[in-house]
Structure formats: structure tokens, C-alpha cells
C-alpha positions in Angstrom: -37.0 16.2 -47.6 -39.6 19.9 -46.5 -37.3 21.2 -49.9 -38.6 18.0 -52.3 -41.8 19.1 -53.1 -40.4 22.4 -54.6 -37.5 21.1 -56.1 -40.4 18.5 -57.6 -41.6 20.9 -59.9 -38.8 22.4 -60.8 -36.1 19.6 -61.5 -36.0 16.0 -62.8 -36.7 13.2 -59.7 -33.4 12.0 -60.9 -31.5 14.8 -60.3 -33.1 15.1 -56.8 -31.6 11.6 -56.0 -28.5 12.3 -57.2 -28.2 15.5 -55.4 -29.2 13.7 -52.3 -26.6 11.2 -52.8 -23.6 13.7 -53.6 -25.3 15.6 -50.1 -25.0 12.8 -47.8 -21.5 11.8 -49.3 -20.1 15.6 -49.2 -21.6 15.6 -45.2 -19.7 11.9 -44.7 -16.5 13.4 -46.2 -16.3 16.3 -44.2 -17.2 14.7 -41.4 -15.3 11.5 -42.0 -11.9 14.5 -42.6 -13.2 16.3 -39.0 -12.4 12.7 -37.1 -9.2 11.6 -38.9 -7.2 15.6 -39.7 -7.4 14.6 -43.0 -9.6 15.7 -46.1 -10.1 14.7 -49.7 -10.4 18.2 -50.8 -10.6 16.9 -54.6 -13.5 15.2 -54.3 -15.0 17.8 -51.5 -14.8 20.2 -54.1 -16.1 18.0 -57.0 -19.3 17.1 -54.6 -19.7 21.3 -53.7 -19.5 22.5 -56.8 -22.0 20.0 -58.0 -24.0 21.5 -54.9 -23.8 24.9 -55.9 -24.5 23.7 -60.0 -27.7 22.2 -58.7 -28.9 24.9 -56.5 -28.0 27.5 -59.5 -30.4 25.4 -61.6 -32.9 25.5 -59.0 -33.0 28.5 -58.7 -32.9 29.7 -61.8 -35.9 27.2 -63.0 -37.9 28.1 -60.0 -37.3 32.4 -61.4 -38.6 30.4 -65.0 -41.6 29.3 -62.7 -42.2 32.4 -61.2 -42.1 34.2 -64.5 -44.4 32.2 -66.0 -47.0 32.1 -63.6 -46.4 36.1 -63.0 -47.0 35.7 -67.3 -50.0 34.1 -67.1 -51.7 36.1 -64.1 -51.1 39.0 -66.1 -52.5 37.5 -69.2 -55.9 36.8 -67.1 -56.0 40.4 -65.5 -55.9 41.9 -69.0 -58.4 39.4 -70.6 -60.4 39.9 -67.6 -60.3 43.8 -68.1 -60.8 43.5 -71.7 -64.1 41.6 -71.5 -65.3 43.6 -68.7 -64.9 46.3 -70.9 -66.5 44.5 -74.0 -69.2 43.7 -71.7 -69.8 47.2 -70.9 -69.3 48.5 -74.5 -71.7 45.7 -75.8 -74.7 47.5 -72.7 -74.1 51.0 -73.7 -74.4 50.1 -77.3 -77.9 48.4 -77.0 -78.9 51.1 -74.7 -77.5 53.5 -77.2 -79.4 51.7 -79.5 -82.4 51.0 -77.5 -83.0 55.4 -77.2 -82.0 56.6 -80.6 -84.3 54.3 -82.3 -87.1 55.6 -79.7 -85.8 59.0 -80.4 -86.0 58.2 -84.0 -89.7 57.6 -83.5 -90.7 60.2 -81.7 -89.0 62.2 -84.7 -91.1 60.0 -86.7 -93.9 61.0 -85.2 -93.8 64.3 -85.2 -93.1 64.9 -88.5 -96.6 63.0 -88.9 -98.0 65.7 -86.7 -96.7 68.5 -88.6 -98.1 66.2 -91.7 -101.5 66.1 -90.0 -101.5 62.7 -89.0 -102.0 62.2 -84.9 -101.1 58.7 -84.4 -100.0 57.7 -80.7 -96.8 56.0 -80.1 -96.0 52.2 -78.2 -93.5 51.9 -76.3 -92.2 48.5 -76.3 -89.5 49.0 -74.0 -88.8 46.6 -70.9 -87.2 49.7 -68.7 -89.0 52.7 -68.2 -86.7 56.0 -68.8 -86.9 59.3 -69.3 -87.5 58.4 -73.1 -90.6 56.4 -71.9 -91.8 59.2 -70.2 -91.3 61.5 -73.0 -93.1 59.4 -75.4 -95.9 59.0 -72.6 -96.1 63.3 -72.9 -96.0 63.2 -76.7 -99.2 60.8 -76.7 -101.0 63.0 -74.3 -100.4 66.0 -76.8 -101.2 64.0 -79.8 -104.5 62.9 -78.1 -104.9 66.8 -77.4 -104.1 67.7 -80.7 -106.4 65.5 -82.5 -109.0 66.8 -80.1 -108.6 70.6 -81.0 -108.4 69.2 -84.4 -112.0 67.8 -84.4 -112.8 70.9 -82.2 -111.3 73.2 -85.8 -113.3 71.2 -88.0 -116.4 71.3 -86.6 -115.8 75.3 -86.2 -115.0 75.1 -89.9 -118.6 73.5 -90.8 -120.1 76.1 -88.9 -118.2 78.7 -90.4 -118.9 76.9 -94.2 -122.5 77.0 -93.3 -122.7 80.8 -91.8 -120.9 81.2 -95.2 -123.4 80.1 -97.5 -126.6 80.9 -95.3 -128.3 83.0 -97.8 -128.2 80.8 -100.5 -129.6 78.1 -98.3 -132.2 80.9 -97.1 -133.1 81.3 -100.6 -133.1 77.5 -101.3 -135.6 77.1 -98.6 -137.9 80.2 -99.2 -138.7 78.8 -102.7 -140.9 75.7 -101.9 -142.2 77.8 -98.5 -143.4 80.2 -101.4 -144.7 77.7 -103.3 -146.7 75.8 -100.7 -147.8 79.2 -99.1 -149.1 80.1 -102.3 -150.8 76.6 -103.4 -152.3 76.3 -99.5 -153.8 79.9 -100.1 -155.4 78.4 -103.5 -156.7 75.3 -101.6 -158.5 77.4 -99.1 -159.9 80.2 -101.2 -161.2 78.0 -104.1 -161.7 74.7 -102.2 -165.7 74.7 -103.2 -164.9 75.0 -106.8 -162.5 72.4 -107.2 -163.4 69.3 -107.9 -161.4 66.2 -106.5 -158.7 65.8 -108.9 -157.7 69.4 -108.7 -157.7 69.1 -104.7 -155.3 66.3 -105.5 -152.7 68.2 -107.3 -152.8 70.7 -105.2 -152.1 68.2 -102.3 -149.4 66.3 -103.9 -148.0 69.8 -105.2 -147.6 70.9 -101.3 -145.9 67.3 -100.6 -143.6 68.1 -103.6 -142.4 71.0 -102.1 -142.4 69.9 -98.6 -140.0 67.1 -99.6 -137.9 69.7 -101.3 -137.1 71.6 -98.0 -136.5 68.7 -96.2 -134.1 67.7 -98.5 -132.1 71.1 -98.2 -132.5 71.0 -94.4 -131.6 67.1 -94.1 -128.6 67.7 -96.0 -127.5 70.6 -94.2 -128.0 68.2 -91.4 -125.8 65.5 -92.4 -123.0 68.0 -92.8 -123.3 70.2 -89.8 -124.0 66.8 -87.3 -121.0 66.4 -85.1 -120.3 62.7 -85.2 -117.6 60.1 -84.1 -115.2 59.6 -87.5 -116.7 56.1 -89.4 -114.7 55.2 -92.5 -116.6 53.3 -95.5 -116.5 52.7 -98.8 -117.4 55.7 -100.8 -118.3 56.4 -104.2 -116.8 59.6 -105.4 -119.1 61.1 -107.5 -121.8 60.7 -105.5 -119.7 62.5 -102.8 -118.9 65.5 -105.3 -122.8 65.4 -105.7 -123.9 65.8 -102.3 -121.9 68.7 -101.7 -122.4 70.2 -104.6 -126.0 70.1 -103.7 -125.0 72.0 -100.3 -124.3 75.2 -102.2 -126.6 74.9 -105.3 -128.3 77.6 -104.6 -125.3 80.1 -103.3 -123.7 78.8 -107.0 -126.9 80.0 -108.5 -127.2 83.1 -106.7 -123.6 84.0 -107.9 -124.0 82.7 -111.4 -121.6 79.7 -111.0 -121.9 77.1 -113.1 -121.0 73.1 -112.3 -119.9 71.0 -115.1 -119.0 67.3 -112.8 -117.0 64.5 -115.3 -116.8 63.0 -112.7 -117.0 59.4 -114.2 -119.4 56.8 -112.1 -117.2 54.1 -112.5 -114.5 55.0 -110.3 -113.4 52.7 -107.8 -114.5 53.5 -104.0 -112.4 55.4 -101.6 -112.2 54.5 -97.9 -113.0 58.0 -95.5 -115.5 59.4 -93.4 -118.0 61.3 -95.3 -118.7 64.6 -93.3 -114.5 64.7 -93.8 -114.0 64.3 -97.3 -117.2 66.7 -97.8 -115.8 69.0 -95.9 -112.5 69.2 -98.4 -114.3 69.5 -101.4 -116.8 71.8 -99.4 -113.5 73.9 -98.6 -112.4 73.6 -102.1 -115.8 74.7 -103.3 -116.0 78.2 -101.2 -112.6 78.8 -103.0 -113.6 78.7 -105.9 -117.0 80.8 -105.1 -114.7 83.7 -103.2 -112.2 83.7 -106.3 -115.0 84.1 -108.8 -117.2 87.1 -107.7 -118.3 88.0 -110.8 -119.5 83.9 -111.4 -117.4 81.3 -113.5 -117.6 77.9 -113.7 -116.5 75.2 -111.6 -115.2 72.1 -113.7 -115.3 68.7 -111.6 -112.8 65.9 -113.3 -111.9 62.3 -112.1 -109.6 59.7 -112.9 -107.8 56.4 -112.1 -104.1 56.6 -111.6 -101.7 53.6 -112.2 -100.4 54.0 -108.3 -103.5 52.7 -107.4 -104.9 56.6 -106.3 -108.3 58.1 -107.2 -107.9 61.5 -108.3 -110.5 64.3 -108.4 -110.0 67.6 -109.9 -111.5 70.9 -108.8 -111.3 74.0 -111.3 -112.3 77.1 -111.4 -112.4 80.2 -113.8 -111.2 82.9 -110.9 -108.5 85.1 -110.0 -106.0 82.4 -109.8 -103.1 82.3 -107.3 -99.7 84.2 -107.7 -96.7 81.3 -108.2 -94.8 83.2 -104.9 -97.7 82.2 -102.7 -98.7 79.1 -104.2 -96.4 77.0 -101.6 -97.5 78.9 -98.7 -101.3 78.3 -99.1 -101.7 75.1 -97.3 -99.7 76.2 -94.5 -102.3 77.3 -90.9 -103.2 81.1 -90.5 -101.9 81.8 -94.5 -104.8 83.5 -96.3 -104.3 85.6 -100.1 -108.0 87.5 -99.4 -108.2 90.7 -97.7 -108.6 91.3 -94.1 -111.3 90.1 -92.4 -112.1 87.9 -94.8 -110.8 84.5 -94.3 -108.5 82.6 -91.4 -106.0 81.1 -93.5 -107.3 77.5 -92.0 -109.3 76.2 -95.1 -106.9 74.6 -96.6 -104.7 73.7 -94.2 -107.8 71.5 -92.5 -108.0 70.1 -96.3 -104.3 69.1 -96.6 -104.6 67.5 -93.1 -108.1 65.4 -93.8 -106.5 64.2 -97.2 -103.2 63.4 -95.7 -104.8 61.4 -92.8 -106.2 59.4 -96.0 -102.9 58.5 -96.9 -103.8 61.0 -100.2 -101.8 64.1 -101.6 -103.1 67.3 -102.9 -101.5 69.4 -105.7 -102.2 72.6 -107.1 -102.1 74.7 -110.3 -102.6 78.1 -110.8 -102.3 81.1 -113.1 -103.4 84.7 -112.3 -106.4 85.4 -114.1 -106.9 81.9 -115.5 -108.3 80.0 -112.6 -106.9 77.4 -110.1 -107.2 73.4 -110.1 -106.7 71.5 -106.9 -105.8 67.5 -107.4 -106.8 65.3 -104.6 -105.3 62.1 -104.6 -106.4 59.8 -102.7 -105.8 55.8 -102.2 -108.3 53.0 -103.9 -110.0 51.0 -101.3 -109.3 47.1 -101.1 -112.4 45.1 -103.1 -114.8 42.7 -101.8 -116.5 45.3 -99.7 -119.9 46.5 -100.8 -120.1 50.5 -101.2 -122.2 52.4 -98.5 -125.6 52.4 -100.4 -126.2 55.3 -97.6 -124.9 58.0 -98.9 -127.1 60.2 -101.1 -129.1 62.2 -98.6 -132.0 62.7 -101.7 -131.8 64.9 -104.5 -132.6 68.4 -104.7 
């Protein structure tokens, strides 16, 4: 009866019964053949081997059992295994993921420096790791690099300006001369003039005193170290203004402007002192490759990529074609020693790319130089900066 439950599971109910029955008769024969001497070993032996056929099949359906369940435990181990291992495949990949693509940024990124544009990096990641940390350091250089940056282009203005001092010397003494002179008039012949006279004299002085503060408010609006403010900007009033910041050093060197560039072109969004500061770059070029004077042709155009281009010429010594893809890299200078840092035009290709512009170059020894800049059309619906001329000269 202890037995019947795990016979239950592995026999029929009917079998159980009948082996019960054959059990109890096998124990009332042998008992029955203990009393009287006598035993009916026929059907003893019919009733044991049908013992021993049942317990064969017993057992060998309870080694089935055994089997099976040994089967299926194994089957839940290896599944069990298998996902755990999934499971951890599935978290390295994502971390995997999660750092290359950061890594992939910051390699991003710093081709951008190299490219001149210092833009900090988020980090949008929920755990903070070494990669966090690292992109944390790369935003602290960025923000140091930018800041040596402004630092090398204000040093640059300085320099421009040290550069063409005389010229602006000379541009200055001219109306000092000339008021000097018509104030001396004013006071020696003041008694025989009559009121008119006085008057043109007067407005005369005014004329010229307007003059000079032209050149020195220009001047000022260039050198003034300000925080970068991007507008709309018309090119050729751009070209103008810094053209006007060297007149008189173009003059003094017999350098002649011819600017096509046309009026109509569509507005550019930068920061004036910036863009100013390339062509100003551009400009000095020129002036240093042309000391026996030339001529500086200004040309502009609309491209179908939806640039602005402006083109800067000159008649000078040109550039050899070995050096020509060395000269916007930092410190790389073709003039003799002493005479340049070989950061002109590396400042240039940095301000344009930061505009999301290109610059190109062509040259030929003894022929001159033209530099492109290229440089994106602003969205419309924004009214150009009506700020911008300084006054004329």
C-alpha cells in the first residue's frame, strides 16, 4: 500500500490490482502448502513469475521516469545557461555600443577642432564612466581652446593694425594738415574776410575733422575687442569697410582696388570684426606679395549650393604649387624670417570654417594668387544690419 503511490505513476491501476490479487493468492498458497506438506508449485510458479514480470516492468518504467526527468533537468540547466549568457551578451553589447558611439564623438569632435570648429560635447549618458569623464576633459580644453583662439585673433588685429600704421599715420596727417593750415588762414586774415568766406573756412575744418574721425572710428570698430554677434551681412559693403582700413597703405604702395563685387548678393550670417578680419588677412597678402604695387581685383558670385563666394586677387609673386597645401596649416609662412608667423591664414581657414564656408586657392609664380571664400547664404525674412558702414572715407 506505502509502494502504491510510486507504482501509480509508473503502471496502469489495473495492473496494480491484479498484482495485488496474484500477491495475496501466491502468500495464501504458500502458506496454505506450509499447513498441509503439500504445494501447488505449478501455479506458485505461474503467480512468481508474474511477480517478478511486474516488478521488471516497474522497474524498468520507473529508470524511463528517472531518465526523463534527469532529460528535462538537463534541458532547463542548459536553457538556463544559455539565456544567462544571451543576457550577458545582449549588456556588453549595448555597453559596447553605448562607448564606441561616445568614442565616435569625441573623434567627431576633434576632428572639428583640428577643422577649427570648438563645439562642446553632451553627454547623454545615464551612467557616468571613464568615457564621461573624458568627454567632461575634452569640453574643458575646447572651452580653453576657443579662448586662446579669441586671445590669437585679437593679437592678430593688433598685429594687422601695427602692420599698416603708417599708412593710417598718413591717412590721418592729411586732414590735420589741412585743418592746421585753413585754422592758420582763419586767424591771420580773420578781419578781411567777410562772412561767407569765414563760413567756408568753418565748414572746410568740419570736412576734415569728419575725415579723421572716420579713419580713427573705423580703426576702432576693428581693433574693439567684443563678444562674437552674428547678423546678416551684406558682402560688399564688408569688402568696402575693410578696404577702407588700408586705403591709404594701398596708396602709399601703389595698389590699386578694382571691387565687382556685385550689390545684389544675398546676405551672409557672421560677426563682422571676424569676417573683416579674413579679408583683412587676405588683403596684407596680397600688399606683402606685391612690393613693387599691383592691383587687387575683388569678384563675387552666387553658387548653385546655395554659397556666397568672394574672390580676392592679386598681381604678386604668386605661390609655388609644393607649398600651396601647406599654407593654411599654423606656424607655415613662404616670407623670409622675421617677417610673418605663419598664423594669417590659418586664423582665416578657421573663422571661415566656423561659418560653415570653404576657402580655395590658386596660384602661379609670378602671376598672382586668388583666394575663394565660400561661404553659406543666410535664411530670408531677416532684415540686413543697416549698421554696418562705419562712414565713408
Amino acid at each position: 500500500q506505502r509502494l502504491r503511490p510510486s507504482m501509480a505513476g509508473v503502471v496502469a491501476e489495473e495492473s496494480i490490482a491484479r498484482i495485488r490479487r496474484d500477491f495475496r493468492q501466491y502468500g495464501a498458497l504458500v502458506d496454505q502448502g506450509w499447513r498441509s506438506g503439500s504445494f501447488d508449485e505449478a501455479r506458485i510458479r505461474e503467480l512468481g513469475k508474474g511477480l517478478v514480470d511486474f516488478t521488471q516492468r516497474l522497474v524498468a518504467g520507473k529508470k524511463q521516469q528517472i531518465h526523463r526527468s534527469l532529460h528535462v533537468t538537463t534541458v532547463v540547466f542548459v536553457l538556463l545557461i544559455a539565456g544567462g549568457f544571451v543576457a550577458l551578451l545582449v549588456l556588453f553589447t549595448v555597453q559596447a555600443r553605448s562607448v564606441l558611439s561616445r568614442l565616435a564623438l569625441l573623434r567627431r569632435a576633434t576632428r572639428d577642432v583640428v577643422k577649427g570648429r570648438f563645439v562642446p560635447l553632451s553627454d547623454d549618458s545615464a551612467v557616468k564612466d571613464e568615457i564621461s569623464a573624458l568627454i567632461q576633459a575634452f569640453n574643458r580644453m575646447v572651452a580653453e581652446i576657443e579662448s586662446q583662439h579669441e586671445q590669437l585673433l585679437q593679437a592678430k588685429k593688433l598685429a594687422a593694425i601695427g602692420t599698416f600704421s603708417s599708412g593710417i599715420a598718413h591717412e590721418l596727417n592729411n586732414p590735420l594738415n589741412n585743418i592746421s593750415l585753413t585754422a592758420d588762414t582763419l586767424k591771420e586774415e580773420f578781419a578781411e574776410l567777410d562772412e561767407e568766406e569765414i563760413r567756408e573756412l568753418i565748414d572746410d575744418i568740419l570736412i576734415q575733422t569728419d575725415r579723421a574721425s572716420t579713419v580713427v572710428r573705423n580703426l576702432l570698430d576693428f581693433s574693439r575687442e567684443t563678444a562674437a554677434e552674428e547678423r546678416l551681412l551684406d558682402m560688399r559693403e564688408v569688402v568696402e569697410k575693410t578696404v577702407r582700413l588700408i586705403h591709404n597703405q594701398l596708396r602709399l604702395q601703389s595698389i590699386w582696388v578694382e571691387n565687382y563685387v556685385p550689390e545684389d548678393l544675398p546676405p551672409v550670417r557672421a560677426d563682422l570684426q571676424k569676417l573683416q578680419q579674413v579679408f583683412l588677412n587676405l588683403f596684407l597678402n596680397s600688399i606683402h606679395a606685391m612690393p613693387e604695387g599691383g592691383l587687387i581685383h575683388l569678384d563675387g558670385r552666387i553658387e548653385p549650393e546655395g554659397y556666397v563666394c568672394i574672390e580676392v586677387s592679386d598681381t604678386g609673386c604668386g605661390i609655388p604649387a609644393d607649398k600651396l597645401e601647406h599654407i593654411f596649416d599654423p606656424f607655415y609662412t613662404t616670407k623670409g624670417v622675421g617677417q610673418g608667423t605663419g598664423l594669417g591664414l590659418s586664423i582665416v581657414y578657421g573663422i571661415v570654417r566656423r561659418l560653415k564656408g570653404y576657402i580655395e586657392v590658386r596660384s602661379k609664380v609670378n602671376v598672382g594668387t586668388t583666394f575663394a571664400i565660400h561661404l553659406p547664404i543666410a535664411e530670408t525674412g531677416v532684415e540686413k544690419d543697416d549698421g554696418l558702414s562705419g562712414g565713408s572715407a
